[in-house]
C-alpha positions as CSV (number, residue, x, y, z in Angstrom):
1,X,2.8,18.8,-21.6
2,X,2.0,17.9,-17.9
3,X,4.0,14.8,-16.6
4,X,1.4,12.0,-15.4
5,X,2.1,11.7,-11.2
6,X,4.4,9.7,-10.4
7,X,3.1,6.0,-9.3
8,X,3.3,5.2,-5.6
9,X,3.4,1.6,-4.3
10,X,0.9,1.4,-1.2
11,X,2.7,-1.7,0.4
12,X,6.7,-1.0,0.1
13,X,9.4,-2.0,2.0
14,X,11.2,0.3,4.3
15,X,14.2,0.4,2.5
16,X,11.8,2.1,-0.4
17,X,9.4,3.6,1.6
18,X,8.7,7.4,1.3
19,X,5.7,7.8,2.7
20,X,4.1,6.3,6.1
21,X,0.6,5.0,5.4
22,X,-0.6,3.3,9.1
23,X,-0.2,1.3,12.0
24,X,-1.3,-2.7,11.3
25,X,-3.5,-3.1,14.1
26,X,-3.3,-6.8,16.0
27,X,-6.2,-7.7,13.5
28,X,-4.1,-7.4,10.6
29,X,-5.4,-4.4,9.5
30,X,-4.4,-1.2,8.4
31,X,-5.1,1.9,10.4
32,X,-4.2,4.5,8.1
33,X,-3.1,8.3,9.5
34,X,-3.8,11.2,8.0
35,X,-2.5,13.8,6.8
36,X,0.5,12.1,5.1
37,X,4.0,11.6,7.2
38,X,7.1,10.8,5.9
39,X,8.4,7.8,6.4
40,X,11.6,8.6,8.2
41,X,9.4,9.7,11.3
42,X,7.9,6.2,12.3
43,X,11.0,4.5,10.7
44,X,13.1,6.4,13.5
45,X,11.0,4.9,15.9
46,X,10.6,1.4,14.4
47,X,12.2,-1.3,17.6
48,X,14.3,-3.6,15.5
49,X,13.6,-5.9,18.1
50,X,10.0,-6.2,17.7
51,X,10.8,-7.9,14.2
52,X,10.4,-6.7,10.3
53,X,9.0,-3.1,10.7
54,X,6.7,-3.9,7.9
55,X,5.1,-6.0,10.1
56,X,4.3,-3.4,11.9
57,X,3.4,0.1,9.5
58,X,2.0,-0.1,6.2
59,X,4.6,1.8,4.1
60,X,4.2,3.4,0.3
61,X,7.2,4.4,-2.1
62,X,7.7,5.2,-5.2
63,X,6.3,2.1,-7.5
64,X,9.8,0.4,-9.2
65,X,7.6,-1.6,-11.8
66,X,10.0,-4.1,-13.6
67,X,11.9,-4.6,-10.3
68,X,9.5,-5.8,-8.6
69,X,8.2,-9.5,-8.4
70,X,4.4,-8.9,-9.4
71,X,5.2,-6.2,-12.2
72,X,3.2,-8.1,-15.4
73,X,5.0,-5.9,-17.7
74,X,2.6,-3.4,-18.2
75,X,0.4,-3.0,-14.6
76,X,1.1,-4.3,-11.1
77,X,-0.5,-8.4,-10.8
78,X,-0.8,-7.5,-7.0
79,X,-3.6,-5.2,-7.1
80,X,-5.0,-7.0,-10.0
81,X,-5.2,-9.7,-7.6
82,X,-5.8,-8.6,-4.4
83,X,-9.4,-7.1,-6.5
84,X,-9.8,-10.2,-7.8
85,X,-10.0,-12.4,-4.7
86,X,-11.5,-10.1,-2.0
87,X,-14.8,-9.8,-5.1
88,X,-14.7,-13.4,-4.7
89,X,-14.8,-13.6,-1.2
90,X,-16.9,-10.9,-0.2
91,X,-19.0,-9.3,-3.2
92,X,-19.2,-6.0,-4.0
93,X,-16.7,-3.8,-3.5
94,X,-17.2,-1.5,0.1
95,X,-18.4,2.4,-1.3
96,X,-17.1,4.3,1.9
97,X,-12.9,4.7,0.8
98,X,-10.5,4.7,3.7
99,X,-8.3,7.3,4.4
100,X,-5.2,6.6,2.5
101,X,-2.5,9.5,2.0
102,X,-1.5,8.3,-1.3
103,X,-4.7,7.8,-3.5
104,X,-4.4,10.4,-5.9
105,X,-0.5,9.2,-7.0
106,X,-1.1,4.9,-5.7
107,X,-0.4,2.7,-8.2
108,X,-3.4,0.3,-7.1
109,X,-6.3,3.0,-7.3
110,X,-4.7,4.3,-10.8
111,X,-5.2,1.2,-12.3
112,X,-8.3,-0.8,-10.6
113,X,-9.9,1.9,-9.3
114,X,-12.1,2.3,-5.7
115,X,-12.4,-1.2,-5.7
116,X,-8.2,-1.9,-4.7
117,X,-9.5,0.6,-1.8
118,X,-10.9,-2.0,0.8
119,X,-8.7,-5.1,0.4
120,X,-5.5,-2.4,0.6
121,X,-6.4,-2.1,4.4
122,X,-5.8,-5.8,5.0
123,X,-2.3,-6.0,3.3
124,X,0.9,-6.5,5.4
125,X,4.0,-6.2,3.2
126,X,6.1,-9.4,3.0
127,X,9.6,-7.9,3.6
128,X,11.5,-11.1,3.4
């Protein structure tokens, strides 16, 4: 039997990351690059001095479920409610996907589908 992928986290910290999604951009979004680099490649160039580097890239990583803070037991409550509230706030979710390196293994797209797509770009992972 085929093993399912393995789950990736699209907002990780850099001491899980594996993968480098983007650049935040001063608006607070995520400009995603494409193809996929590693994460060891913009973490060797991350400034210290310039603050939490996940201030600064979007980073993914293998997803750690029940050691993490918004596991629910069974699916990750982040994505669940990052869909939730950008519905409410906006409508419909956007058809056009981003660019994202990690959609076919991402945690977020597994379980709530396109629609975790478009509020993904405008996450900034809380490192503290």
């Amino acid at each position: 039997m085929t093993q399912p992928p393995e789950r990736m986290c699209p907002s990780t910290t850099a001491a899980n990351a594996t993968v480098f999604l983007g650049m935040i951009t001063p608006a607070g979004r995520v400009a995603y690059v494409t193809p996929p680099m590693p994460a060891e490649v913009a973490l060797a160039t991350a400034d210290a001095a310039s603050g939490p580097v996940e201030s600064r890239y979007r980073l993914a990583g293998p997803c750690v479920t029940s050691r993490c803070g918004f596991w629910t037991g069974d699916h990750c409550g982040l994505g669940e409610r990052l869909v939730a509230s950008y519905a409410e706030t906006t409508g419909e979710p956007k058809t056009n996907l981003p660019h994202c390196a990690i959609r076919r293994s991402c945690r977020w797209y597994a379980e709530q589908g396109p629609a975790a797509c478009t509020p993904c770009s405008h996450v900034t992972t809380d490192a503290r």
